[in-house]
DSSP file (Angstrom, degrees, kcal/mol; ACC not computed):
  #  RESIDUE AA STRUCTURE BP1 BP2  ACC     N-H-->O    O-->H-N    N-H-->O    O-->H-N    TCO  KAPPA ALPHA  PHI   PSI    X-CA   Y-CA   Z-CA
    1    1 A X              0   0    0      0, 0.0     6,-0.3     0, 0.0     4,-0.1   0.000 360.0 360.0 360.0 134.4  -28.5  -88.6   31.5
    2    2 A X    >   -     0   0    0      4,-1.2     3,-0.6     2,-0.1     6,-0.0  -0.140 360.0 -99.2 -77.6-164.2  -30.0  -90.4   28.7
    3    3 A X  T 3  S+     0   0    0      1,-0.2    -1,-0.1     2,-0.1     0, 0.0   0.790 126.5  44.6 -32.7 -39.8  -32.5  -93.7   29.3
    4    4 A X  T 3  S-     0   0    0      0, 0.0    -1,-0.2     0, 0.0    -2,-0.1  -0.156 130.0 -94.7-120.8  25.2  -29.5  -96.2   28.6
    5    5 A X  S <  S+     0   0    0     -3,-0.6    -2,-0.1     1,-0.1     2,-0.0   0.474  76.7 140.2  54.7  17.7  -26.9  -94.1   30.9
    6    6 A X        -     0   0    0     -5,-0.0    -4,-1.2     1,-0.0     2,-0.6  -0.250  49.6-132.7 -59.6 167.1  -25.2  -91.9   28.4
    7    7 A X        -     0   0    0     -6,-0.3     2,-0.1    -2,-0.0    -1,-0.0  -0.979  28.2-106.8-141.7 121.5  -24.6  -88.6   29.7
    8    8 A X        -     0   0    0     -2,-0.6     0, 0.0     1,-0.1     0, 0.0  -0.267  26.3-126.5 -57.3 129.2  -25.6  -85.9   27.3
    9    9 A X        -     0   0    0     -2,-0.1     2,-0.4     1,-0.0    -1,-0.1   0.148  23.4-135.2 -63.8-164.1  -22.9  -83.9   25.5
   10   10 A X        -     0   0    0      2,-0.0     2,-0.3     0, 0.0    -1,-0.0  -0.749  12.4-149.0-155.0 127.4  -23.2  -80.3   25.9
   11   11 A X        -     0   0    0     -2,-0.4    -3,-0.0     1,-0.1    -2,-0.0  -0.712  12.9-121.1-116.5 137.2  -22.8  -78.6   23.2
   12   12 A X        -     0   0    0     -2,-0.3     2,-0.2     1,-0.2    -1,-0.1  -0.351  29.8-102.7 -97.9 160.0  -21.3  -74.8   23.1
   13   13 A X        -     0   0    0      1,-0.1     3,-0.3     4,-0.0    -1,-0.2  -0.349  10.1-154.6 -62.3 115.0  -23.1  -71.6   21.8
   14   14 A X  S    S+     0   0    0      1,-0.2     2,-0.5    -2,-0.2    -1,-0.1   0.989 100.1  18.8 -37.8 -53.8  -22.2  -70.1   18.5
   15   15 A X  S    S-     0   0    0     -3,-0.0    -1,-0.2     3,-0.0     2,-0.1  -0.954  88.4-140.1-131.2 110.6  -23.4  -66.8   20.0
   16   16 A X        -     0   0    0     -2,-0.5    -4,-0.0    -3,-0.3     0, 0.0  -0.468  34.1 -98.2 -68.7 153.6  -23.6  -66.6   23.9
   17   17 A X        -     0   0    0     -2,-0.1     2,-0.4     1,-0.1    -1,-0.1  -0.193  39.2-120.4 -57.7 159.1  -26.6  -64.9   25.2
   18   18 A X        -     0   0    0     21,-0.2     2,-0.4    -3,-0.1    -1,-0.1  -0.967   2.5-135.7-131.9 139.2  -26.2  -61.4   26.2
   19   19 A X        -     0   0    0     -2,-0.4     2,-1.2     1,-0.1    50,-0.0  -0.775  30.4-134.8-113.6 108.7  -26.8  -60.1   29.2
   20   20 A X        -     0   0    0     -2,-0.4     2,-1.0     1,-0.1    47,-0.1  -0.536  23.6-176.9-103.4 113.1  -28.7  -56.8   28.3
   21   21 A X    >   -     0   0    0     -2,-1.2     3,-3.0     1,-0.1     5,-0.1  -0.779  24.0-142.1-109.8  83.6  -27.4  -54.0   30.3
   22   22 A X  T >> S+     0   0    0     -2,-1.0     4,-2.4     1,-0.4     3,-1.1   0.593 100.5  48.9 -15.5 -49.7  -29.5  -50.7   29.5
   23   23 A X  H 3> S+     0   0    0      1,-0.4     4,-1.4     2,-0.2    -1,-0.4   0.943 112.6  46.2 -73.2 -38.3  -26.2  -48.4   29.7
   24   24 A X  H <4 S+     0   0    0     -3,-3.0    -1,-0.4     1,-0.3    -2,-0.3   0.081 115.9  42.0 -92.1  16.6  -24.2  -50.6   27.4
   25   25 A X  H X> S+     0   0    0     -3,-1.1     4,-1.7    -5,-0.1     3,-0.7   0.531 112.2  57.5 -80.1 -45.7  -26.8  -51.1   24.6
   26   26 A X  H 3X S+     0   0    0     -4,-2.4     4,-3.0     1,-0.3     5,-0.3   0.842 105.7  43.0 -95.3 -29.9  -27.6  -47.8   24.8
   27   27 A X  H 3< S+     0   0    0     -4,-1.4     4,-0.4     2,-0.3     5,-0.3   0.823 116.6  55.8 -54.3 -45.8  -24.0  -46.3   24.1
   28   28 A X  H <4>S+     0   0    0     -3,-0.7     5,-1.8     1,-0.2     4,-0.3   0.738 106.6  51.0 -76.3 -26.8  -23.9  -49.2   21.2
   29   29 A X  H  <5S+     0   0    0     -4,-1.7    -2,-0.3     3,-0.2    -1,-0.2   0.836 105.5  47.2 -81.5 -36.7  -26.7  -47.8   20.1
   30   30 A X  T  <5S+     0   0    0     -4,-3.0    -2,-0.2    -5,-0.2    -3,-0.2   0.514 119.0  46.5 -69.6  -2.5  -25.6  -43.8   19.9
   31   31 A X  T   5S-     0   0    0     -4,-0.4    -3,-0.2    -5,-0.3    -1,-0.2   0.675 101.7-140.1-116.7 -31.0  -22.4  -45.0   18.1
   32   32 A X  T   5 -     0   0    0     -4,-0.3    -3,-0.2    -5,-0.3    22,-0.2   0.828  32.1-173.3  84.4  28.3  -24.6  -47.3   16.0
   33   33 A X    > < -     0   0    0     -5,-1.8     3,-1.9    -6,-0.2    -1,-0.2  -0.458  20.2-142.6 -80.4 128.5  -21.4  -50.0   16.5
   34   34 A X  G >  S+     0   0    0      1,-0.2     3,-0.6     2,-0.2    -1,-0.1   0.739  88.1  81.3 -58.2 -28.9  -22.2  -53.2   14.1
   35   35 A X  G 3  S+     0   0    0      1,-0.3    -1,-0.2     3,-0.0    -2,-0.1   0.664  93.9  39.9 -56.4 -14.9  -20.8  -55.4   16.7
   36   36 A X  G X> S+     0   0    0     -3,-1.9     3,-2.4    -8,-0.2     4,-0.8   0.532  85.6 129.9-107.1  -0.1  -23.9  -55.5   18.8
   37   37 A X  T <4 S+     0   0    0     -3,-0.6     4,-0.1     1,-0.2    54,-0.1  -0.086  93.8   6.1  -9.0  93.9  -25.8  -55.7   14.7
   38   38 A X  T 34 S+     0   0    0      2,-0.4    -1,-0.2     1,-0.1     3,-0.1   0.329 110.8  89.5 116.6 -14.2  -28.2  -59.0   16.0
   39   39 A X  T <4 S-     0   0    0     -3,-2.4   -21,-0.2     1,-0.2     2,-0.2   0.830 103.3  -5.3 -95.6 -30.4  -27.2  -59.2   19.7
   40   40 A X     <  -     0   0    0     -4,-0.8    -2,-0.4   -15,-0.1    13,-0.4  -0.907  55.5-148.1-137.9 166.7  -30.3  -56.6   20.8
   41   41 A X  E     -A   68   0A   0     27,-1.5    27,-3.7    29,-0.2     2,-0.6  -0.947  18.5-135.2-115.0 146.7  -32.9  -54.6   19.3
   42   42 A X  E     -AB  67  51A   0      9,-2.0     9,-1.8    -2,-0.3    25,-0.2  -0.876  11.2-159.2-114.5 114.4  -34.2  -51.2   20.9
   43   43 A X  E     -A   66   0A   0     23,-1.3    23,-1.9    -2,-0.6     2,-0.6  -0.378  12.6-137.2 -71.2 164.8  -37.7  -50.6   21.0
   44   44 A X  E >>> -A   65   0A   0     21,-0.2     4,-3.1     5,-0.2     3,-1.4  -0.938   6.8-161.0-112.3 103.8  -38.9  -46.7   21.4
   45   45 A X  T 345S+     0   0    0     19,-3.1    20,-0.1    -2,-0.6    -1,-0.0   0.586  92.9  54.0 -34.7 -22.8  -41.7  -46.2   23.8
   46   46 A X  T 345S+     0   0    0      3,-0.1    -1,-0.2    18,-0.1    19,-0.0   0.754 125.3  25.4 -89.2 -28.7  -42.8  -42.7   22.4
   47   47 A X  T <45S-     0   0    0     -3,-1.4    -2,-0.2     2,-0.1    33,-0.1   0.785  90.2-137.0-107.4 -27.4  -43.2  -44.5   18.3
   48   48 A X  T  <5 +     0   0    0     -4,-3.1    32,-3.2     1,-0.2     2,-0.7   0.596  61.4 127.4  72.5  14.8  -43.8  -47.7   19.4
   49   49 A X  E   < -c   80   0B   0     -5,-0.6     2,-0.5    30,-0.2    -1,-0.2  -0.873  52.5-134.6-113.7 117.9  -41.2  -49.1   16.4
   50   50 A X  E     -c   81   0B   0     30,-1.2    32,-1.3    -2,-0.7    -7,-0.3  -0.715  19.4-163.9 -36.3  91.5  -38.3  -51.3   17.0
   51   51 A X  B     -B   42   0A   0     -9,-1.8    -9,-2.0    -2,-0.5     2,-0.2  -0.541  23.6-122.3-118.6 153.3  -34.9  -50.6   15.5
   52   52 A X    >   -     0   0    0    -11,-0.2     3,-1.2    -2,-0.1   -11,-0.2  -0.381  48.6-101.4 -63.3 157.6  -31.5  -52.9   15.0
   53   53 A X  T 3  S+     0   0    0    -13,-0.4   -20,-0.1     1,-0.2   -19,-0.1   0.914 124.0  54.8 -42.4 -58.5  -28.2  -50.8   17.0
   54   54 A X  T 3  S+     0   0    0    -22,-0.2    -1,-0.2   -21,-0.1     2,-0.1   0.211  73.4 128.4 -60.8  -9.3  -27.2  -49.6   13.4
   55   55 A X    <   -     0   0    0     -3,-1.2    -4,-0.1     1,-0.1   -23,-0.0  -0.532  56.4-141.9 -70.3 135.7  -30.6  -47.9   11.9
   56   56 A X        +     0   0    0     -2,-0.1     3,-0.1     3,-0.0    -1,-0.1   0.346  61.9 115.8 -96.0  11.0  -29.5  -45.1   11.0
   57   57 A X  S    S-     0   0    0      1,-0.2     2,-0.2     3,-0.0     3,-0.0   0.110  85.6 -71.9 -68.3-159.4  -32.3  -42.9   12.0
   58   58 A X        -     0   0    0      1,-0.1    -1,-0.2     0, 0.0     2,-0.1  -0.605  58.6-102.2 -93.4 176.9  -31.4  -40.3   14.8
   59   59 A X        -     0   0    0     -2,-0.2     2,-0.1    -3,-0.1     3,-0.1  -0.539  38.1-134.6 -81.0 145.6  -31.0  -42.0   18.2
   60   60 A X        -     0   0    0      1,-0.1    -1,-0.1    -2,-0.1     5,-0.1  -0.416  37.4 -71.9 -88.1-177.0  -34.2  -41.5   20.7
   61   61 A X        -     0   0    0      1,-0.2     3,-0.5    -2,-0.1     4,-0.2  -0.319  38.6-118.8 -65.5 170.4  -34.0  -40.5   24.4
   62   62 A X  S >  S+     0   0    0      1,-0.3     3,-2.3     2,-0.2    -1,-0.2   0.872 113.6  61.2 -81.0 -34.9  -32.7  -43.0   26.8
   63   63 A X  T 3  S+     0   0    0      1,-0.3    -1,-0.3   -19,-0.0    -2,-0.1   0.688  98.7  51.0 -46.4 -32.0  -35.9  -42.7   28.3
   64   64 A X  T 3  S+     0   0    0     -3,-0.5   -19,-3.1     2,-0.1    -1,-0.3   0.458  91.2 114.7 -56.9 -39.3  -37.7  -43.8   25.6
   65   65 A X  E <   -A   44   0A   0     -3,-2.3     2,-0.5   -21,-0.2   -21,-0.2  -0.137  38.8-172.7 -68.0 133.8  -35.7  -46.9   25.1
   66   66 A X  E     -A   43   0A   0    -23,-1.9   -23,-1.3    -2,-0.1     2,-0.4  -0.992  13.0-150.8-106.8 121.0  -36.4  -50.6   25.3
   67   67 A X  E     -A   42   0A   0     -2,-0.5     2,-0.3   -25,-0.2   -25,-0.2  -0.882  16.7-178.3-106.6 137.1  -33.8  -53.3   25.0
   68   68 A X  E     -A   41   0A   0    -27,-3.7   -27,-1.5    -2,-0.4     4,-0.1  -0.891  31.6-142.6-114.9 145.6  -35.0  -56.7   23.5
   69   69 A X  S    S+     0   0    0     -2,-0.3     2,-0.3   -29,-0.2     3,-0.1   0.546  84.9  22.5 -89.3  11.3  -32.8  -59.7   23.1
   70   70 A X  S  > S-     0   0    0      1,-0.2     4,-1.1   -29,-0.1   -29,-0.2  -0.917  71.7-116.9-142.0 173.5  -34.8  -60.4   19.6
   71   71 A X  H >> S+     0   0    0     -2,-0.3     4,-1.0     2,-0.2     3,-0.7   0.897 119.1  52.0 -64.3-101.5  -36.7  -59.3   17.1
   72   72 A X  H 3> S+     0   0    0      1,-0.3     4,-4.7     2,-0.2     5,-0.3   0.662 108.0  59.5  -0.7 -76.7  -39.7  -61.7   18.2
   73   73 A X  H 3> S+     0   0    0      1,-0.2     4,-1.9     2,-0.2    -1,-0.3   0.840 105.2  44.5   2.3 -81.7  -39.2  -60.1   21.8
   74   74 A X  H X<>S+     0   0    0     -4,-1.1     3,-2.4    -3,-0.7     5,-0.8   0.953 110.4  54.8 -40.3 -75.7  -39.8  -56.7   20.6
   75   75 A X  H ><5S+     0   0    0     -4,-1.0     3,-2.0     1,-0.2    -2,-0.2   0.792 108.2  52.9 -39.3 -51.0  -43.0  -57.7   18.5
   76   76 A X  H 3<5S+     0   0    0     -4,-4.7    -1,-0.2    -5,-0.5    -2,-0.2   0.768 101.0  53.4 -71.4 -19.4  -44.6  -59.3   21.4
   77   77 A X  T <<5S-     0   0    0     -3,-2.4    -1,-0.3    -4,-1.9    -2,-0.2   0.219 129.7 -94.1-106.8  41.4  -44.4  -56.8   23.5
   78   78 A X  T < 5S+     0   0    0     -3,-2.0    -3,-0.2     1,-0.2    -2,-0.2   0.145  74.0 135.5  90.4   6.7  -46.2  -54.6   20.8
   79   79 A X      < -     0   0    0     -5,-0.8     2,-0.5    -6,-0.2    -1,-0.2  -0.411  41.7-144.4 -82.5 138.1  -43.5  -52.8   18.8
   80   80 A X  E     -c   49   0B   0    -32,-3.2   -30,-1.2   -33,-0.1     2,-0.1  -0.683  31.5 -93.5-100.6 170.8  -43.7  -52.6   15.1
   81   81 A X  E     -c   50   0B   0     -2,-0.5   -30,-0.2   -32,-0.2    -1,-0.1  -0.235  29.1-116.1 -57.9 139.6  -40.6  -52.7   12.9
   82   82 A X     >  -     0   0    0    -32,-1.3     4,-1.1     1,-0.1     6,-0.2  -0.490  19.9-144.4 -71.1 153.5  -38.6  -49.7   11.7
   83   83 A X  T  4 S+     0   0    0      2,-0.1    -1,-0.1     3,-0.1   -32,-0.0  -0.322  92.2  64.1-106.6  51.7  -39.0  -49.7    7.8
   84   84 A X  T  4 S+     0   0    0     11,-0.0    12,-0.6   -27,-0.0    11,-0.5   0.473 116.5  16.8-103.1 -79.9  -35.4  -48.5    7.7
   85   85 A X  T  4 S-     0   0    0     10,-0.1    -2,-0.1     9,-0.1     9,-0.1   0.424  83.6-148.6-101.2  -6.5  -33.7  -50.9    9.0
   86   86 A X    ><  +     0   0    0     -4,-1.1     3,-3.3     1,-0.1    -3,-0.1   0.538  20.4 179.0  78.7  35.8  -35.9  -53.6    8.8
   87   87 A X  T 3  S+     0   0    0      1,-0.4   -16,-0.1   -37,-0.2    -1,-0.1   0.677  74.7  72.4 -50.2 -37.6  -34.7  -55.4   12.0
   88   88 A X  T 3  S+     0   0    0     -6,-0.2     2,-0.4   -38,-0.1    -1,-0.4   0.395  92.4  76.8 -68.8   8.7  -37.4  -58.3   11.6
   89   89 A X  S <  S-     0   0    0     -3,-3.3     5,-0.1     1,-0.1     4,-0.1  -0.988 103.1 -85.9-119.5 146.1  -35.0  -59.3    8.6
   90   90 A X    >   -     0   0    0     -2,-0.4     3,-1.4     1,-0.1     4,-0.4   0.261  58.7 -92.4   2.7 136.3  -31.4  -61.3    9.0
   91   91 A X  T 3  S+     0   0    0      1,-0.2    -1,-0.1     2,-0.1   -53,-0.0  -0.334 118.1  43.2 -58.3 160.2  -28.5  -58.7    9.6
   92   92 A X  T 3  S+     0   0    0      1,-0.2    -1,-0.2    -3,-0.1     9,-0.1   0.092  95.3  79.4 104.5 -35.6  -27.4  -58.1    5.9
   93   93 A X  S <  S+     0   0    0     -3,-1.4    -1,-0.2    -4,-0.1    -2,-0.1   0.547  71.5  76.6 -92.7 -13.5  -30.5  -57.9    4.1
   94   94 A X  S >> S-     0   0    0     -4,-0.4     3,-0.9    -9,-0.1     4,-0.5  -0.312  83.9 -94.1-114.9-148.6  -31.9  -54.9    4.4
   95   95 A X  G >4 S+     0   0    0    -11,-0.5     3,-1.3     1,-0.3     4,-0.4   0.906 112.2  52.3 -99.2 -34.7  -31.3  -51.8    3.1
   96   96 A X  G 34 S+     0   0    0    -12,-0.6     3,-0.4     1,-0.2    -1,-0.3   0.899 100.8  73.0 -62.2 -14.1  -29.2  -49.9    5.0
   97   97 A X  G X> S+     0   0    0     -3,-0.9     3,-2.6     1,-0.2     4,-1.2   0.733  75.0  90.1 -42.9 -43.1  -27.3  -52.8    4.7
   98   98 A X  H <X S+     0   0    0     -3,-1.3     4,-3.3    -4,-0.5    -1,-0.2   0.622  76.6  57.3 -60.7 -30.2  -26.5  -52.0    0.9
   99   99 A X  H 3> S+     0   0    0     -3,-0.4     4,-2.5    -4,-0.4    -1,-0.3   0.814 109.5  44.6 -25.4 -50.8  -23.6  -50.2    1.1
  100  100 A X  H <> S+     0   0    0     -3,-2.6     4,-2.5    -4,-0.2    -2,-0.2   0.885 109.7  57.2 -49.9 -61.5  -21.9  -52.7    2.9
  101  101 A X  H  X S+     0   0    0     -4,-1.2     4,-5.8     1,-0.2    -2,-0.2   0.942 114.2  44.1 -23.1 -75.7  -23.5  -55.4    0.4
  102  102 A X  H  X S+     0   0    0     -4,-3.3     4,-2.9     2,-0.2     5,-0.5   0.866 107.6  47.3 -65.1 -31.6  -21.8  -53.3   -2.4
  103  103 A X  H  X S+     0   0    0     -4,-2.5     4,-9.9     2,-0.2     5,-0.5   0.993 117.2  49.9 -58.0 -58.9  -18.1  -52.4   -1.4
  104  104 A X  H  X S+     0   0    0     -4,-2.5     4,-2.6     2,-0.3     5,-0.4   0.924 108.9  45.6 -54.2 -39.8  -17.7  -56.2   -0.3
  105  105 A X  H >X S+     0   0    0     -4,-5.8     4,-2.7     1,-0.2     3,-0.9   0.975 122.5  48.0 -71.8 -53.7  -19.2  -57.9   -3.9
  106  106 A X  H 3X S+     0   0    0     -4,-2.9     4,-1.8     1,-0.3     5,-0.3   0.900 109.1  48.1 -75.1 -27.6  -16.5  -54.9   -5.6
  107  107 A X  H 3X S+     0   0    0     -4,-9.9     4,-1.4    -5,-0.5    -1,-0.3   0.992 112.9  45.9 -75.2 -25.3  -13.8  -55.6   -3.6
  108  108 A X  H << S+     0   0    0     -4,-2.6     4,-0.5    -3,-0.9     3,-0.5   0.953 114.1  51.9 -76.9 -44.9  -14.1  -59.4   -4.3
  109  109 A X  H >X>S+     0   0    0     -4,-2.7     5,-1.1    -5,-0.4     4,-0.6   0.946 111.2  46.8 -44.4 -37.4  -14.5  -58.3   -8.0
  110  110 A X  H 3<5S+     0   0    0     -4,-1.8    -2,-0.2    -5,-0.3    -1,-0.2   0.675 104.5  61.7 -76.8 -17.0  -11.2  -56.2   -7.7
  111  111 A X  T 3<5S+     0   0    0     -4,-1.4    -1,-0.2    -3,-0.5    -2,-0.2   0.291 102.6  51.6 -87.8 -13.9   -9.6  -59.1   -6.1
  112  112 A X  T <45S-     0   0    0     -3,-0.5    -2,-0.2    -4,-0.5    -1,-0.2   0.635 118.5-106.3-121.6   2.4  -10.1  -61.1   -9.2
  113  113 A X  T >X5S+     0   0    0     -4,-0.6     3,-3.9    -5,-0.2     4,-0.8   0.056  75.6 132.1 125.6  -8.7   -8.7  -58.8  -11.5
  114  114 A X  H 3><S+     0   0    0     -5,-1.1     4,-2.6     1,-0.3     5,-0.4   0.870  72.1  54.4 -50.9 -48.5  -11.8  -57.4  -13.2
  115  115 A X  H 3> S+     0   0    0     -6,-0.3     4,-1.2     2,-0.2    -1,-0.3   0.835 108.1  46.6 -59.7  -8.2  -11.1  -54.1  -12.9
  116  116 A X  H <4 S+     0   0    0     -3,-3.9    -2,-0.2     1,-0.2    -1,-0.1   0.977 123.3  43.3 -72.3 -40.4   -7.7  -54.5  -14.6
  117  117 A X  H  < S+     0   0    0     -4,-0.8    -2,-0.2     1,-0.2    -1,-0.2   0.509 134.6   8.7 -24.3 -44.4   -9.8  -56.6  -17.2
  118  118 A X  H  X S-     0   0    0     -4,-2.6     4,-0.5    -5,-0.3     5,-0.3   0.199  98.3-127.1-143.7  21.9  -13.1  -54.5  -17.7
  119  119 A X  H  X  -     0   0    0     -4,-1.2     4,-1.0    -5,-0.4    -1,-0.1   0.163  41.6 -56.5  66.9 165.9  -12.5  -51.0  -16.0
  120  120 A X  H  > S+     0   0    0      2,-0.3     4,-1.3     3,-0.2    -1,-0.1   0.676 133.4  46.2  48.9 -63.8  -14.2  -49.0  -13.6
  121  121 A X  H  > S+     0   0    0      2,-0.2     4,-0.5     1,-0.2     5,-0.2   0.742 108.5  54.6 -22.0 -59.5  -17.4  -48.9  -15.6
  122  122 A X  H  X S+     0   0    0     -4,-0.5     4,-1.9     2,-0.2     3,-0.4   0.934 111.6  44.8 -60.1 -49.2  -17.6  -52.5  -16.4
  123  123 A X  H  X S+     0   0    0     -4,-1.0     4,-1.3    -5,-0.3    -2,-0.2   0.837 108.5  51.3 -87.0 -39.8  -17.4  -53.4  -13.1
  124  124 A X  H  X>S+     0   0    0     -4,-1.3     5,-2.6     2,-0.2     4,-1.0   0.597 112.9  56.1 -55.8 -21.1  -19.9  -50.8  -11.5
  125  125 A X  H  <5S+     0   0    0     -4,-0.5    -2,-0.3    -3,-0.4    -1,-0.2   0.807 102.8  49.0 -76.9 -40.0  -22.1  -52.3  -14.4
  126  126 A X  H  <5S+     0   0    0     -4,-1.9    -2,-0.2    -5,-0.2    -3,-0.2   0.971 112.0  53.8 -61.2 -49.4  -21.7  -55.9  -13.2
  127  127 A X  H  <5S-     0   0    0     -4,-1.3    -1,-0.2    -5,-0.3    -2,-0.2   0.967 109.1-123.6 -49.5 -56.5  -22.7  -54.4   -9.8
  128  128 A X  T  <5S+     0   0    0     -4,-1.0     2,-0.3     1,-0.3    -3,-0.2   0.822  78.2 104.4 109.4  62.3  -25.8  -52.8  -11.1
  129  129 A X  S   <S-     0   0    0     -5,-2.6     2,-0.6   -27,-0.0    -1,-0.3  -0.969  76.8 -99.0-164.1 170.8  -24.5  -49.4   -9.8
  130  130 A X     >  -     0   0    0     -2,-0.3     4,-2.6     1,-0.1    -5,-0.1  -0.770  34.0-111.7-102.9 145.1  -23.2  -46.5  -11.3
  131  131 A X  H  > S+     0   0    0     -2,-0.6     4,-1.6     1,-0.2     5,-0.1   0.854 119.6  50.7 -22.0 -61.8  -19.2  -45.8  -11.4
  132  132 A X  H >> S+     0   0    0      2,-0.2     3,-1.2     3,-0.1     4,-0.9   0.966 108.2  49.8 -52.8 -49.5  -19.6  -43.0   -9.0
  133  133 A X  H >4 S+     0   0    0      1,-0.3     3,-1.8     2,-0.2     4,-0.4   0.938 111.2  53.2 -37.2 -69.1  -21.7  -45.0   -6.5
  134  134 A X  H >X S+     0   0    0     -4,-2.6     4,-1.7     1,-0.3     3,-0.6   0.618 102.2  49.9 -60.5 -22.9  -19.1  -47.3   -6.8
  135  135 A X  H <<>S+     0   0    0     -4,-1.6     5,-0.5    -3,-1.2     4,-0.4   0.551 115.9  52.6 -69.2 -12.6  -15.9  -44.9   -6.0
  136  136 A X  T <<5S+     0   0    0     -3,-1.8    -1,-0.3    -4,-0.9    -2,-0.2   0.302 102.0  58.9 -84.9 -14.6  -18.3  -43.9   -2.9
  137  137 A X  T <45S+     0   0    0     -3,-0.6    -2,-0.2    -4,-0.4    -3,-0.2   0.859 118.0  33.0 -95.3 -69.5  -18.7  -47.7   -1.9
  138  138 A X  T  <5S-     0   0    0     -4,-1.7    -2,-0.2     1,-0.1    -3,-0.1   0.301 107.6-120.3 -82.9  11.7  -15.5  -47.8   -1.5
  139  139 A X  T   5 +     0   0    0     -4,-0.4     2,-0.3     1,-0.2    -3,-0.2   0.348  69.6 102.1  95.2  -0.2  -14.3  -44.7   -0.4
  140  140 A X      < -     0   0    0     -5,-0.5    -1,-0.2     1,-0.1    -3,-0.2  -0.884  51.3-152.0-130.7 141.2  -11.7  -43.4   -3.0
  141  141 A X  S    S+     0   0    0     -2,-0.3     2,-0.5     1,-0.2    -6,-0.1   0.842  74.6  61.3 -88.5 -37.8  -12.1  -40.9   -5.6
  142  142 A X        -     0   0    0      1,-0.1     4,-0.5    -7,-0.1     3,-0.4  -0.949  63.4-146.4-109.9 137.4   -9.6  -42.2   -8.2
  143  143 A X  S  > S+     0   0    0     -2,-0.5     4,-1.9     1,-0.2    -1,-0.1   0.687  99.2  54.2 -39.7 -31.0   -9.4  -45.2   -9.9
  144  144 A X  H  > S+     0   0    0      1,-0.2     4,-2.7     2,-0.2     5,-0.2   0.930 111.4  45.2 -44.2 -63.7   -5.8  -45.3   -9.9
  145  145 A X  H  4 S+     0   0    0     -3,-0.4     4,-0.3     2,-0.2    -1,-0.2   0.502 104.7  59.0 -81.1   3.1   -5.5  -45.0   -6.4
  146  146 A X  H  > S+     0   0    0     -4,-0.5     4,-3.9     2,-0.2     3,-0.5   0.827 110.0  45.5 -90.7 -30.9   -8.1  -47.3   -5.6
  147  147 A X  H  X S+     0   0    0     -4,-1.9     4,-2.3     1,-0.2     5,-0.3   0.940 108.0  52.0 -75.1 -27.0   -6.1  -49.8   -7.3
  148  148 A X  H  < S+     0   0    0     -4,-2.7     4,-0.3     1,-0.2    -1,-0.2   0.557 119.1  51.7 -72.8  -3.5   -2.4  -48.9   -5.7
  149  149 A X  H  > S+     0   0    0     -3,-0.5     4,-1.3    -4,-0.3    -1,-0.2   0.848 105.5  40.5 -77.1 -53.9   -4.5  -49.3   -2.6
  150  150 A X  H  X S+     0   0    0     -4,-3.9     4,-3.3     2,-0.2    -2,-0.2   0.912 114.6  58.8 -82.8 -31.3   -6.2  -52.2   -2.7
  151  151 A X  H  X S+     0   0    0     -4,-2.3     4,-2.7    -5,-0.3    -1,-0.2   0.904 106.8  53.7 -47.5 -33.3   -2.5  -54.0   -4.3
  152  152 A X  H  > S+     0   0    0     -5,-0.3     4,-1.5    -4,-0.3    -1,-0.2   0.940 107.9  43.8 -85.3 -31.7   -0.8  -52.9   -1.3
  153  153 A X  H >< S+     0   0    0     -4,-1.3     3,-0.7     2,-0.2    -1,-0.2   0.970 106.1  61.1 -74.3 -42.8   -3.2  -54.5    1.1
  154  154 A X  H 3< S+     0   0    0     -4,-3.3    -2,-0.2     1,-0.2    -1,-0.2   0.946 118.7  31.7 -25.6 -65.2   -3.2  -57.7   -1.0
  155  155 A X  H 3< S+     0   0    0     -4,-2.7     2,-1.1     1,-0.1    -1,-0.2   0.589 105.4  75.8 -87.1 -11.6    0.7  -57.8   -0.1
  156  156 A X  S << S-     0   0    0     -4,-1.5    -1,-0.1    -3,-0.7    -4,-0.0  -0.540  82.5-125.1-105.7 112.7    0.9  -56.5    2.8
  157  157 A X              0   0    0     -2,-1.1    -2,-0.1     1,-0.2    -3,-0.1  -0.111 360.0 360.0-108.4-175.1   -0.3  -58.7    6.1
  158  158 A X              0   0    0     -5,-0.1    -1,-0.2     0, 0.0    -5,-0.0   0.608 360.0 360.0 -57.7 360.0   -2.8  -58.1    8.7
């Protein structure tokens, strides 16, 4: 209650805290699932480096393992950062990230017509990537079919 007898709002959590439960991080972590991407980090006792759920390096033993609910967390209790996965940076930014990065800016390119407009080339040039790269971002081998693909999800909904 404030001074003047207001009663303080209360305002709810974007992202509730997570209650970090050894078995269930550590399973999220051997599956490398994006959904916990930000919600823990796992330090390794044996390397002394901190990884995001999603670094792609191989998984350590459970024994080994630390779960932090930050980044920060980790640091302070001595761990350095993986230079993989770069967990001291915002989900999204780092590099293992870039795949990710790239399928989404080409499917929002493909979504505005450029490839019918500039081609498959043009549009992996806009990217900064090469053509192949780009049938690899997104998972299809011909152009053709990436476009009868991606029309049919346009029309069809989720």
């Amino acid at each position: 209650m404030s001074e003047n007898g207001e009663q303080a709002l209360a305002l709810p959590a974007t992202m509730p805290p997570m209650t970090l439960d050894p078995t269930t991080c550590y399973r999220a972590l051997r599956a490398r699932d994006a959904r916990f991407d930000g919600r823990f980090f796992v330090a390794v006792s044996s390397t002394r480096i901190y990884c995001r759920p999603v670094c792609t390096v191989k998984p350590p033993r459970r024994e080994n393992c630390r779960f932090y609910p930050s980044a920060a967390a980790a640091e302070v209790a001595g761990y350095r950062p993986c230079l993989r996965c770069r967990p001291e940076l915002a989900p999204g930014n780092a590099s293992v990230d870039a795949t990710t990065r790239v399928a989404q800016a080409a499917a929002s390119l493909i979504e505005d017509r450029a490839l019918d407009a500039e081609g498959l080339e043009a549009v992996a040039a806009r990217l900064g990537i090469t053509d192949d790269l780009l049938r690899l971002s997104v998972g299809l081998e011909d152009p053709d079919e990436l476009w009868t693909d991606l029309e049919h999800a346009l029309t069809v909904p989720p």
